[in-house]
C-alpha positions as CSV (number, residue, x, y, z in Angstrom):
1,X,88.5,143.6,95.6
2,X,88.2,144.6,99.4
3,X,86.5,142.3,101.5
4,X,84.3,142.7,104.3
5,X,83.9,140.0,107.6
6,X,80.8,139.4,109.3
7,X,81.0,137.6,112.8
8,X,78.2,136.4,114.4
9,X,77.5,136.4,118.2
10,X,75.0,133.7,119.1
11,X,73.6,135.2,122.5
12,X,70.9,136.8,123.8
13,X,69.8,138.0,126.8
14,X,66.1,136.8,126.4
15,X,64.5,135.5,122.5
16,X,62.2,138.0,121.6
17,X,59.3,136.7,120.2
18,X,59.4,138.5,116.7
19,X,62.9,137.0,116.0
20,X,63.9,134.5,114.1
21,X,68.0,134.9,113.8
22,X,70.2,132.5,114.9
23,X,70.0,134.1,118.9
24,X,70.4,131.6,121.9
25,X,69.5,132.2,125.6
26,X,72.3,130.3,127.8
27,X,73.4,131.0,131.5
28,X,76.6,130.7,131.0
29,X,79.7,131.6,128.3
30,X,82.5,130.1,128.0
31,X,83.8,133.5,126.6
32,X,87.7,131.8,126.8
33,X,86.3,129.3,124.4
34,X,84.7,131.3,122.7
35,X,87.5,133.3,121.8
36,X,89.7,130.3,120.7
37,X,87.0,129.2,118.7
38,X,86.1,132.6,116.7
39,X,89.8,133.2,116.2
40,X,90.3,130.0,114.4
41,X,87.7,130.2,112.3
42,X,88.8,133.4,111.8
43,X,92.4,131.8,110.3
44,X,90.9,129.4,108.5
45,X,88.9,132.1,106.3
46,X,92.2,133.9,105.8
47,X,94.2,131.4,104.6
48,X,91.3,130.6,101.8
49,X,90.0,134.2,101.4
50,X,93.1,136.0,100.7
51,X,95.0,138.6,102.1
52,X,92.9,141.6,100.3
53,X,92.2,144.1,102.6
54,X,88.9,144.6,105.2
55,X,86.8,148.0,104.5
56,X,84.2,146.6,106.5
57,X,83.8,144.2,110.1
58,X,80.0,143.6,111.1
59,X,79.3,142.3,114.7
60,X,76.1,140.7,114.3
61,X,73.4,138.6,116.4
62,X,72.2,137.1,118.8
63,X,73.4,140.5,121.1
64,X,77.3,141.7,120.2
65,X,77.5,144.4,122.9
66,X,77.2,141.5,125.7
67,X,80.8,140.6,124.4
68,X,83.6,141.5,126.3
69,X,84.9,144.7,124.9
70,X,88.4,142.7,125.1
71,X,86.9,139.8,123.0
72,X,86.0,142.4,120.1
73,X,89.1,143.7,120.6
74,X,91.2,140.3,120.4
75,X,89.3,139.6,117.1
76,X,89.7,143.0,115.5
77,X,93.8,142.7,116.2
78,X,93.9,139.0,114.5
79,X,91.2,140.4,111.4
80,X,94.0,143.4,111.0
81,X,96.9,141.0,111.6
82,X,95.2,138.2,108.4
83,X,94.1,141.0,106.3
84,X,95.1,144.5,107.1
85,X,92.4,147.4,107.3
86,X,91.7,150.0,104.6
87,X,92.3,153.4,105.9
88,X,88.8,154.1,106.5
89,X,87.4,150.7,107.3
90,X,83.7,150.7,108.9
91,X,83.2,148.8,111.9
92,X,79.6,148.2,113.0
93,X,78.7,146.2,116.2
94,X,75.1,145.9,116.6
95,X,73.5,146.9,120.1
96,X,71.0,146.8,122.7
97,X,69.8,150.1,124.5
98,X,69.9,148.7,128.3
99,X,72.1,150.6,130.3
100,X,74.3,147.5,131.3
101,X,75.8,147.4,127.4
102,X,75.4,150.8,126.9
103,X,78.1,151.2,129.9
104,X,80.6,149.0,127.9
105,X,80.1,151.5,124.8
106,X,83.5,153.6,125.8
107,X,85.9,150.5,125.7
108,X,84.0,149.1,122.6
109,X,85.2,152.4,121.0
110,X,88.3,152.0,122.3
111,X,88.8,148.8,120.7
112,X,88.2,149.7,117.2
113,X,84.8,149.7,116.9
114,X,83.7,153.0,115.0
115,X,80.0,152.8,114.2
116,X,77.1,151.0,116.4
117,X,73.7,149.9,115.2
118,X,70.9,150.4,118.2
119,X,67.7,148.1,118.8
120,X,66.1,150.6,119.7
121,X,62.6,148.9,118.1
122,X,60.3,151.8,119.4
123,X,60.8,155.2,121.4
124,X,57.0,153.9,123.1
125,X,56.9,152.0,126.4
126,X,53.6,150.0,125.6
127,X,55.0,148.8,122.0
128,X,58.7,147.7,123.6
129,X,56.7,145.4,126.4
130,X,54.1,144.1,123.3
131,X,57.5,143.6,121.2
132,X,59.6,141.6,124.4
133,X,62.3,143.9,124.5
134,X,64.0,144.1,127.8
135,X,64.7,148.1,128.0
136,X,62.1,150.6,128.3
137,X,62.4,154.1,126.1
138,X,63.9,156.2,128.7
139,X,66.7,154.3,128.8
140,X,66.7,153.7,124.7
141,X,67.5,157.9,124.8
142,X,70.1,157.4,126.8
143,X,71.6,154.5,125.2
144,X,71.2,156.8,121.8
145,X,73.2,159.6,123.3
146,X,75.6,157.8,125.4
147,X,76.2,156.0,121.5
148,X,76.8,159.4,120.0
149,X,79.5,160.3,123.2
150,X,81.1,157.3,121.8
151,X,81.1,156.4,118.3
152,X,81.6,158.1,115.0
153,X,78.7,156.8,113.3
154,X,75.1,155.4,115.0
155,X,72.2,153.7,113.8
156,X,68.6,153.3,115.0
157,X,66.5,150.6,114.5
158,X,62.7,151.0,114.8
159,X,60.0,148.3,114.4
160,X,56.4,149.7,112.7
161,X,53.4,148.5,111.7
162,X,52.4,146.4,114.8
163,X,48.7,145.9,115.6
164,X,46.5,148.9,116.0
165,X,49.1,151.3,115.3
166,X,47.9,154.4,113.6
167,X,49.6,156.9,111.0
168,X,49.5,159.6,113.1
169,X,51.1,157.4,116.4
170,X,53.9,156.3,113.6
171,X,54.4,160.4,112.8
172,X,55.2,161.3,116.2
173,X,57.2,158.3,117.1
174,X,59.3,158.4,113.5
175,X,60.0,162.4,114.3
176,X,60.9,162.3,117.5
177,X,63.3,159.4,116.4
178,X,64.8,161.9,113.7
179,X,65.3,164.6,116.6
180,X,67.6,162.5,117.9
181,X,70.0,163.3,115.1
182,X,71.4,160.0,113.9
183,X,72.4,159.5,110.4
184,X,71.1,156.2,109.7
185,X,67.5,154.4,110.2
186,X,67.0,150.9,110.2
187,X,63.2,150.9,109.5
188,X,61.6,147.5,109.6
189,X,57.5,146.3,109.3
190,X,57.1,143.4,111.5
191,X,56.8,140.4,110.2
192,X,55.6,137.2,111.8
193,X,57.9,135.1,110.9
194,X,57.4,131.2,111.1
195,X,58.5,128.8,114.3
196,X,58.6,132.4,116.4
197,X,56.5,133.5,119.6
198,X,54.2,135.7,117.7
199,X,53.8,132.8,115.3
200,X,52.3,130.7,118.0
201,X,50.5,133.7,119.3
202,X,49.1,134.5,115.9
203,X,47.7,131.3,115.4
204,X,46.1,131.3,118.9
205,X,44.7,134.5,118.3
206,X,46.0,136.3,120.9
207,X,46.5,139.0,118.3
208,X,45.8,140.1,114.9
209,X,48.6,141.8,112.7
210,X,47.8,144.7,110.8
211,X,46.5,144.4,107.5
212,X,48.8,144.6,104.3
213,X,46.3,147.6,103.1
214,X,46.9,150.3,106.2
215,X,50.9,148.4,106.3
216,X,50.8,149.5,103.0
217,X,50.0,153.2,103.8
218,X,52.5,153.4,106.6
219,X,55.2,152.6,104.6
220,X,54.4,155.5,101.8
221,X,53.8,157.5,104.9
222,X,57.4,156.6,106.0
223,X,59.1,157.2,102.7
224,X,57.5,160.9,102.7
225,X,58.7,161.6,106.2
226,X,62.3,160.6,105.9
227,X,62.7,162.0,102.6
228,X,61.6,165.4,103.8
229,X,64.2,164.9,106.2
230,X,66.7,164.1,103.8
231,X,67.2,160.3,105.1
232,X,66.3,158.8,101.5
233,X,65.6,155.4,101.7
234,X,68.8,153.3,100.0
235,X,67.5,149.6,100.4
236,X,64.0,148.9,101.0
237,X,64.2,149.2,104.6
238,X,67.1,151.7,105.2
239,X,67.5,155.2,105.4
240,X,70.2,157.5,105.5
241,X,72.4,160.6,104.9
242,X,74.0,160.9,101.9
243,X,77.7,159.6,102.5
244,X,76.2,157.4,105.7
245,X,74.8,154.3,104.1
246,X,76.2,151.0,106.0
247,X,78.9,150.2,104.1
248,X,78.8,146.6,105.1
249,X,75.2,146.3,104.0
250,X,76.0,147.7,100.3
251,X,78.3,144.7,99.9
252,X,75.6,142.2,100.1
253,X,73.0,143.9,98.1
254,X,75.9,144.9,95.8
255,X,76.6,141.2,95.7
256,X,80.6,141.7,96.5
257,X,82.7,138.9,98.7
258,X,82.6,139.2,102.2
259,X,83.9,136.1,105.2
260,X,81.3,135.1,107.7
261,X,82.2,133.2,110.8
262,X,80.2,132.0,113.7
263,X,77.4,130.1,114.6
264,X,74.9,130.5,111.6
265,X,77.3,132.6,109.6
266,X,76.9,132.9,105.6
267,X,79.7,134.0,103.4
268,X,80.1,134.4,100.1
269,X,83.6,134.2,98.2
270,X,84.6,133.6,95.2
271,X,81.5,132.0,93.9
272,X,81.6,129.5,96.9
273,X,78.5,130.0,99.8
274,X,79.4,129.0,102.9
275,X,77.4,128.3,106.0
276,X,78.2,127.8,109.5
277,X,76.9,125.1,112.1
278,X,74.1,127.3,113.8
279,X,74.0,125.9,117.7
280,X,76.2,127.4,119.9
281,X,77.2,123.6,121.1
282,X,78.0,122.0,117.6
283,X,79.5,125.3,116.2
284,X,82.4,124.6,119.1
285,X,82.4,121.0,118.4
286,X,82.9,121.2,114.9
287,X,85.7,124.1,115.6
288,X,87.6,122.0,118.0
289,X,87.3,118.9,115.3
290,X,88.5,120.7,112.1
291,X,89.3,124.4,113.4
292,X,87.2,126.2,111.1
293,X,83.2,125.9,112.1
294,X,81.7,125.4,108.9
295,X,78.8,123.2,108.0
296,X,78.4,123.5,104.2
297,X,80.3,124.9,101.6
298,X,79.7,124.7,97.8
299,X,80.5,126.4,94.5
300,X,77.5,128.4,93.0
301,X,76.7,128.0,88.9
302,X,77.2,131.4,86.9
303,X,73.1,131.1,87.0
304,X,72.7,131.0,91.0
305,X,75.2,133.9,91.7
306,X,73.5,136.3,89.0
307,X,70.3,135.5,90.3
308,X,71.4,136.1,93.8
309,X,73.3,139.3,92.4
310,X,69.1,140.8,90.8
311,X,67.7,139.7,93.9
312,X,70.3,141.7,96.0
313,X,70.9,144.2,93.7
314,X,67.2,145.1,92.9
315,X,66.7,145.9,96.5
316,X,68.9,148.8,96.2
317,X,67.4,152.3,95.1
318,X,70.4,152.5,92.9
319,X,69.3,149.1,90.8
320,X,70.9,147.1,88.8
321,X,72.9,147.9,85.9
322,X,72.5,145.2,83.4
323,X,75.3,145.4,81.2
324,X,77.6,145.3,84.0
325,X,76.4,141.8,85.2
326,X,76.4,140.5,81.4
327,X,80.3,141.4,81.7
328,X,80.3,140.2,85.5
329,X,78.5,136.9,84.7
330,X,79.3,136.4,81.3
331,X,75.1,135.9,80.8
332,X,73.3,137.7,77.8
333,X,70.7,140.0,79.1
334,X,68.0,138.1,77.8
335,X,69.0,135.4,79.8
336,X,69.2,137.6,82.9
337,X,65.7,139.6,82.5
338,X,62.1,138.2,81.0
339,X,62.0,141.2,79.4
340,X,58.0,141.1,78.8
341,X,57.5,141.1,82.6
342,X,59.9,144.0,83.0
343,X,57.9,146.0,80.2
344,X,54.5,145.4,81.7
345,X,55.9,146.7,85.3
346,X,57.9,149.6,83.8
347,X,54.3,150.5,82.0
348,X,53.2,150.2,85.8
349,X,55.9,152.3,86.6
350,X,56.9,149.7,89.6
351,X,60.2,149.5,87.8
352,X,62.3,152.1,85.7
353,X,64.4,151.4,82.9
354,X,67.3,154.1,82.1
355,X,69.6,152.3,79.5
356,X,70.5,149.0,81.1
357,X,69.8,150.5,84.4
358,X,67.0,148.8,86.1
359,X,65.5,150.6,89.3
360,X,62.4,149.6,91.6
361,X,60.2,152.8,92.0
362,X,59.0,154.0,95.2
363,X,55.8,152.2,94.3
364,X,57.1,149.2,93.5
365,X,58.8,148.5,96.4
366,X,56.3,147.2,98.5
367,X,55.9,144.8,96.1
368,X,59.2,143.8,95.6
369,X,59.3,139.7,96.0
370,X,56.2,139.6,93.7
371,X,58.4,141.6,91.4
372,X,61.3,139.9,91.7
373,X,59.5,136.5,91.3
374,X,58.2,138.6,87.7
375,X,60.9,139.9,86.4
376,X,64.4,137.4,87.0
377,X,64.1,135.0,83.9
378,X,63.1,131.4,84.1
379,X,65.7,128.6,84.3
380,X,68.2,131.5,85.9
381,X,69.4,129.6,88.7
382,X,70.4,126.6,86.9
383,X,71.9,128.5,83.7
């Protein structure tokens, strides 16, 4: 099976208050470090990984595109040099839309990087200052274009649902962003997450999300939009041509092996999870010690990795197919499934049932982690 390698760039620019990734602020890089460090974890997943061949390299955050063009470049060499590339390998380095990255966007390309993914978060000036992002929308269009000069493939990510906003204000924005004529939408409802800014801000009431009822609406009103414009959605929260789905995404929600390395970094191969040290400072430390950064490491029970495989899997409009995880897993389907629960939500129609096929409807995704709590059968995890 082809594997895919996530690395993970700890740094930001400035935390924005939404966020709760594993991004640090620092004044300075040690980007020589850096280097030594990410190539030797690197090593350390090859020689336990295999040598089975990349068909997809994700450069996630924190902020990639502050790395050095010749840092991606350094690590994309070794990844080819450990496991050799499939001829059509995707290579995604996630983005931000100032026009200091965007000016690195020519040599990124030139190192091997074939597809970018944009924070764009909003094409609206006042929504980008309530959201903390550090680029205004002017320069997001430019970014977007200057992205399509350079790359093969670009995504767009766009933030919705923030206080006051209106369908008709989430219309405009969402069709001007299709205008732009990229083939994949990242389309995300914020969420206040816990031990962020807005957290804090929530609590103080400096201001009031929107509620889950009009949230609700925007979402169906989303679905419509991008469907009519023949971005289907493929996971809960992404859209995209047919043939232009994120490659590297499908193999976590298709619950296939894939290396991750870096601060924070999760990986799962060969039934083991792994999990990297998350600060910048004891990621290096524990690199220099052992030359591999990882904090945790243990073999998952037939039980957790189906589980994990329906909870991946059911995100997918494509579903789950149930006799292939029986065969995968080696776990009856009764054990897989409370099979009440899934009648009562098919009568719903929140779920659809096509042989051993299960799907979430359009409807029932919204829903989906009160579904999923409902339907995965007790005792699962520890079968």
């Amino acid at each position: 099976m082809a594997r895919a390698l996530y690395i993970h760039w700890p740094f930001c620019a400035k935390k924005c208050p939404y966020c709760d990734f594993n991004s640090h602020v620092r004044e300075r890089v040690d980007m020589a470090a850096w280097r030594d460090a990410l190539l030797a974890d690197m090593r350390h997943e090859a020689k336990i990984a295999g040598g089975e061949t990349l068909h997809s390299i994700f450069f996630g955050g924190g902020t990639p595109s502050l790395m050095p063009p010749k840092l991606v470049e350094a690590l994309l060499q070794e990844a080819e040099a450990l496991w050799g590339f499939d001829a059509n390998i995707e290579i995604t380095l996630e983005a931000n839309p100032s026009s200091v990255e965007a000016a690195n966007f020519s040599e990124l390309a030139q190192a091997g990087v074939n597809r970018v993914s944009l924070g764009v978060q909003s094409l609206e000036d006042d929504t980008l200052q309530f959201l903390g992002r550090l680029h205004g929308a002017d320069e997001a269009l430019q970014a977007v274009e200057t992205a399509q000069q350079n790359f093969d493939r670009v995504s767009i990510d766009l933030i919705y649902a923030h206080p006051g906003q209106s369908a008709d204000q989430w219309t405009a924005e969402l069709k001007r962003a299709l205008a732009l004529g990229t083939d994949h939408m990242s389309l995300y409802q914020l969420t206040i997450e816990p031990n962020t800014r807005f957290a804090t801000d929530v609590r103080r009431g400096a201001f009031t999300p929107l509620d889950d009822d009009p949230a609700g609406d925007l979402y169906a009103l989303t679905q419509e939009i991008m469907n009519a414009a023949g971005l289907p959605a493929y996971e809960i929260s992404n859209h995209a041509k047919p043939g232009q789905e994120s490659r590297h995404n499908l193999t976590y929600w298709r619950y296939q092996d894939y290396c991750g390395i870096g601060p924070g970094a999760h990986g799962r191969r060969g039934g083991v999870a792994t999990e990297r040290h998350k600060k910048p400072e004891n990621y290096l430390t524990a690199v220099a010690e052992g030359a591999h950064g990882i904090k945790d490491q243990r073999a998952l029970s037939v039980g957790e990795q189906a589980s994990e495989a329906l909870l991946m899997g059911l995100r997918l409009a494509e579903g789950v197919d149930l006799s292939e995880m029986e065969a995968q897993f080696g776990i009856a389907t009764a054990d897989l499934i409370n099979a009440d629960r899934l009648a009562l939500h098919s009568d719903l129609r929140l779920l659809t049932c096509d042989g051993d096929r299960i799907t979430v409807t359009p409807a029932g995704m919204p829903l989906l982690d009160a579904l999923l709590g409902e339907i995965v059968a007790d005792g699962l995890v520890t079968a």
